[in-house]
Biotite code that builds the C-alpha atoms (Angstrom):
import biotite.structure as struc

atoms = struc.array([
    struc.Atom([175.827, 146.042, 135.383], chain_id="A", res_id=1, res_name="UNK", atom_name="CA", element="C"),
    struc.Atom([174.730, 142.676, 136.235], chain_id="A", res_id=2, res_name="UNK", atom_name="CA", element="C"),
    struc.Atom([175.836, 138.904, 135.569], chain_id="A", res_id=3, res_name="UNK", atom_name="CA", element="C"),
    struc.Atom([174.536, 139.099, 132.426], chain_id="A", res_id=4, res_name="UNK", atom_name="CA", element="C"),
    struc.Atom([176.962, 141.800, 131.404], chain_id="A", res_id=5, res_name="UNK", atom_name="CA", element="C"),
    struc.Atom([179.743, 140.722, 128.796], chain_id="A", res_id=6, res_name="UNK", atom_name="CA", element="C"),
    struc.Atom([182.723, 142.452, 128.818], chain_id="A", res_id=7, res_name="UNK", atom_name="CA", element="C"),
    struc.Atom([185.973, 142.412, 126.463], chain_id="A", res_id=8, res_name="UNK", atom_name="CA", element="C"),
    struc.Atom([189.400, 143.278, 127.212], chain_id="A", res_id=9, res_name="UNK", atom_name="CA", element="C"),
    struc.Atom([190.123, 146.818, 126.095], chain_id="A", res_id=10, res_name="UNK", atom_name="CA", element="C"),
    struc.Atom([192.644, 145.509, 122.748], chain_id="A", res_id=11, res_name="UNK", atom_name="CA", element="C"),
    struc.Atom([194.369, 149.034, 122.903], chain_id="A", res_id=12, res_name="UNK", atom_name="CA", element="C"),
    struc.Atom([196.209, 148.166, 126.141], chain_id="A", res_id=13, res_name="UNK", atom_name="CA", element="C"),
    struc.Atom([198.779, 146.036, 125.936], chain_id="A", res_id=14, res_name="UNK", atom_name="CA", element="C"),
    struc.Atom([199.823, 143.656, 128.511], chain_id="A", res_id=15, res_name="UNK", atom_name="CA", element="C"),
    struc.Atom([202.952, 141.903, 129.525], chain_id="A", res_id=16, res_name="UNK", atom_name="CA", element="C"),
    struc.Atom([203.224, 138.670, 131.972], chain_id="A", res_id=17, res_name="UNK", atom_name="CA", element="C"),
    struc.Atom([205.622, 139.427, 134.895], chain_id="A", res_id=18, res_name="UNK", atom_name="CA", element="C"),
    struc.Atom([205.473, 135.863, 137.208], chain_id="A", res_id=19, res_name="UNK", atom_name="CA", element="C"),
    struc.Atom([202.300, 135.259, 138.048], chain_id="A", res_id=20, res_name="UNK", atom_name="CA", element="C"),
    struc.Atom([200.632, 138.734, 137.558], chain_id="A", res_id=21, res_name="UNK", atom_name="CA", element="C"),
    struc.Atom([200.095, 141.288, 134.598], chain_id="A", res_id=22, res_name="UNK", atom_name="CA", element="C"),
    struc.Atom([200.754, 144.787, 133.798], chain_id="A", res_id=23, res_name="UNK", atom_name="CA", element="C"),
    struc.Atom([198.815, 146.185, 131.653], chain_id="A", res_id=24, res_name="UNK", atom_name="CA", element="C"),
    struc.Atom([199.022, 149.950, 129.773], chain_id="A", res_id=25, res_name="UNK", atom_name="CA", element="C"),
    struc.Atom([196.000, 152.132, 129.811], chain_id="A", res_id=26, res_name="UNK", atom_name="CA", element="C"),
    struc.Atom([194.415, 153.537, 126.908], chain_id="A", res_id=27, res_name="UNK", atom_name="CA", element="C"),
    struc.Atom([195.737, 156.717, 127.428], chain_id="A", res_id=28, res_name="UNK", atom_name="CA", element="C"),
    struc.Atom([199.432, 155.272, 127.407], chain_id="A", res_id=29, res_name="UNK", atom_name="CA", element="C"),
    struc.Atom([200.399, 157.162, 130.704], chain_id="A", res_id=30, res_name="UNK", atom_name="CA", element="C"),
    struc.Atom([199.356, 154.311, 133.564], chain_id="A", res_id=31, res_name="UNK", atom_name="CA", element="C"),
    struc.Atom([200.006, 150.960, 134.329], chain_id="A", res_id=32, res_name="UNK", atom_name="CA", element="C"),
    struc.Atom([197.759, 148.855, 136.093], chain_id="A", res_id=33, res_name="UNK", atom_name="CA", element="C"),
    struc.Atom([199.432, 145.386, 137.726], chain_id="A", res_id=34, res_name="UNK", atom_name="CA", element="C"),
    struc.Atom([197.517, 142.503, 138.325], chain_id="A", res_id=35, res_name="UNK", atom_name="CA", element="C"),
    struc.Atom([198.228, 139.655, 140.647], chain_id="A", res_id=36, res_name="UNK", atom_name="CA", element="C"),
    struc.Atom([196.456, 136.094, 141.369], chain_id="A", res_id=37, res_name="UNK", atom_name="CA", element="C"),
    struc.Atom([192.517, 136.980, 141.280], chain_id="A", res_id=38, res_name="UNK", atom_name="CA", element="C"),
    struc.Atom([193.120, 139.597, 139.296], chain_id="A", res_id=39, res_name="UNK", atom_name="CA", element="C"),
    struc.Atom([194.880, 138.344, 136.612], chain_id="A", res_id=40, res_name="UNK", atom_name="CA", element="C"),
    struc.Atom([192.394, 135.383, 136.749], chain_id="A", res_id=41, res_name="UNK", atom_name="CA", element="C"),
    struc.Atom([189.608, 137.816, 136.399], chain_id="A", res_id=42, res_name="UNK", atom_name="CA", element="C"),
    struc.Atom([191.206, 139.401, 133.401], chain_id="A", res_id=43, res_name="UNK", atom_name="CA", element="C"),
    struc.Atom([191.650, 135.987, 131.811], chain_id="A", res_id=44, res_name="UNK", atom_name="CA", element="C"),
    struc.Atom([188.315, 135.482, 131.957], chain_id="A", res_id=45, res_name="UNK", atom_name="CA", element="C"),
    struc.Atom([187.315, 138.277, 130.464], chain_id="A", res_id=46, res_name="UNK", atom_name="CA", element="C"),
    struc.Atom([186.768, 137.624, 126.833], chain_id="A", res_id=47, res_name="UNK", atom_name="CA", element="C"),
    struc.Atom([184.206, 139.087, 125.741], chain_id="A", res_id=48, res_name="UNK", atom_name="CA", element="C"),
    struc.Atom([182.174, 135.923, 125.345], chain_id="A", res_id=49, res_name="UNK", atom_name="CA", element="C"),
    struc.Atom([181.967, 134.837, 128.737], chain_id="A", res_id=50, res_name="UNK", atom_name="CA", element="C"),
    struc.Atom([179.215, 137.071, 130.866], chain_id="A", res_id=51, res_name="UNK", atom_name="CA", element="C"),
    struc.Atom([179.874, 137.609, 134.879], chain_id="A", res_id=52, res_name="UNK", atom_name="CA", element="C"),
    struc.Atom([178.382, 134.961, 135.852], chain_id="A", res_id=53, res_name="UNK", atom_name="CA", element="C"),
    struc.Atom([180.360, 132.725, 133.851], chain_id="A", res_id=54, res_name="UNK", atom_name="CA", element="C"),
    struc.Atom([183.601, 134.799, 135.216], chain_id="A", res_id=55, res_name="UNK", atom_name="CA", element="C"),
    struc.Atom([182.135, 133.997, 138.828], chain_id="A", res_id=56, res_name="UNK", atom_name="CA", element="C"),
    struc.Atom([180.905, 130.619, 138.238], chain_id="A", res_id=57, res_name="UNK", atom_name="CA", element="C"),
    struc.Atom([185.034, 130.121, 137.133], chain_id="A", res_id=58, res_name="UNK", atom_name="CA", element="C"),
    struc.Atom([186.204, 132.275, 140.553], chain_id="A", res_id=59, res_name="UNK", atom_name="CA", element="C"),
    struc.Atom([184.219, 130.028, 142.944], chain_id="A", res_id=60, res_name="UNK", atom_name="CA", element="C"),
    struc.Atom([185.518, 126.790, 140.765], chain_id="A", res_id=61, res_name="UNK", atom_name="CA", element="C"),
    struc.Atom([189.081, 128.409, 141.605], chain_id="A", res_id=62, res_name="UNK", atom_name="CA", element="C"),
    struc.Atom([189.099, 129.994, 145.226], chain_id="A", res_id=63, res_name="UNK", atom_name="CA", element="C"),
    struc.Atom([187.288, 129.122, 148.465], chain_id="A", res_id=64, res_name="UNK", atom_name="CA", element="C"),
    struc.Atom([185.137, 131.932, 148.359], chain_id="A", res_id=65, res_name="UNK", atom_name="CA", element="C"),
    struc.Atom([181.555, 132.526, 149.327], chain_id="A", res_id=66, res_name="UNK", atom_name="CA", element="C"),
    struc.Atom([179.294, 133.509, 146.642], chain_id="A", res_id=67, res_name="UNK", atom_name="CA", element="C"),
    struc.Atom([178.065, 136.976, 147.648], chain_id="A", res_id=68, res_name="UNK", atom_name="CA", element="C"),
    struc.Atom([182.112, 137.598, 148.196], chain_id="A", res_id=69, res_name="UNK", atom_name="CA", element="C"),
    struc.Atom([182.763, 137.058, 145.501], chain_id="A", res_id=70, res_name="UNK", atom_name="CA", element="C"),
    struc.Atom([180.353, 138.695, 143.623], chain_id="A", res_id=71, res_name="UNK", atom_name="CA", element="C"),
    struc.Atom([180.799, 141.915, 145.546], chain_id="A", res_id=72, res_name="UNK", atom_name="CA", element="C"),
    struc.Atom([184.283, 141.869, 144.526], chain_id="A", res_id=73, res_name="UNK", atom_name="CA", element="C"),
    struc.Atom([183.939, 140.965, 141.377], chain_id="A", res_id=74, res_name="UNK", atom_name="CA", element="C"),
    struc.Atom([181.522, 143.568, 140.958], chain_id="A", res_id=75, res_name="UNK", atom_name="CA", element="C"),
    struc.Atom([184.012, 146.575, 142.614], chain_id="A", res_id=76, res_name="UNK", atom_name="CA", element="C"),
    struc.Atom([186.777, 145.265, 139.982], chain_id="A", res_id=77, res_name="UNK", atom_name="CA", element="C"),
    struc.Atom([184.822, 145.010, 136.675], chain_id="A", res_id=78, res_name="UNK", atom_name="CA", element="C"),
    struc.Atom([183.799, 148.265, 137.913], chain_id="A", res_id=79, res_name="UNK", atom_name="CA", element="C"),
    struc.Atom([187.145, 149.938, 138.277], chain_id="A", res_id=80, res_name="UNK", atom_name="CA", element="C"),
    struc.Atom([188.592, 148.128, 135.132], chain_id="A", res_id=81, res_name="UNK", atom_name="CA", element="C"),
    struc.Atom([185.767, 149.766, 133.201], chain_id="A", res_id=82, res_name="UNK", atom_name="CA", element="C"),
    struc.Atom([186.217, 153.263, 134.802], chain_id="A", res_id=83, res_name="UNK", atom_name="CA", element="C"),
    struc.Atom([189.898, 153.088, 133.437], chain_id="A", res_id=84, res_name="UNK", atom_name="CA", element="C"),
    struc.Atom([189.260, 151.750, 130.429], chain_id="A", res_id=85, res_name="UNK", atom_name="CA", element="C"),
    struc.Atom([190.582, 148.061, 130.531], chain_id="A", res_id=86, res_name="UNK", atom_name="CA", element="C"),
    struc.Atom([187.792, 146.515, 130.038], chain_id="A", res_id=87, res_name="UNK", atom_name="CA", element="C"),
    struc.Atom([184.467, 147.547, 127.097], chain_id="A", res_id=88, res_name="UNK", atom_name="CA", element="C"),
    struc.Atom([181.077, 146.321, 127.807], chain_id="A", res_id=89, res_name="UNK", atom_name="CA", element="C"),
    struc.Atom([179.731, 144.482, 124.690], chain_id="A", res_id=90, res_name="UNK", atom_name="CA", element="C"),
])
């Protein structure tokens, strides 16, 4: 994975708003994931068009972050969304 790396939210998990912050249903229907502030934001930008550095170009537009910060995190989510199946690389 790199910046260049497009990813798409996973359409077999459906999501519901709750405030400010998602929940969204795994693929395999059995765990929810909740997502507040960044992450949400993340997921929003997530669209299968947009590659990571377009998602962190967006994050540092948002947040008073520092760049490698950022990326490191942004990096350790994509990451974890993938392993459960939220997200599909294109």
């Amino acid at each position: 994975m790199d910046l260049k790396t497009v990813f798409s939210q996973n359409k077999k998990c459906p999501v519901r708003e709750i405030g400010e912050g998602l929940v969204i249903l795994a693929p395999s229907g059995d765990t929810t994931h909740s997502l507040e502030d960044i992450g949400a934001f993340i997921w929003n930008q997530i669209d299968g068009q947009k590659d990571l550095q377009g998602v962190l170009d967006a994050i540092l537009d948002a947040y008073d972050v520092e760049n490698d910060t950022a990326k490191d995190d942004l990096f350790q989510f994509v990451s974890q969304m993938q392993t459960t199946g939220l997200i599909l690389e294109m």
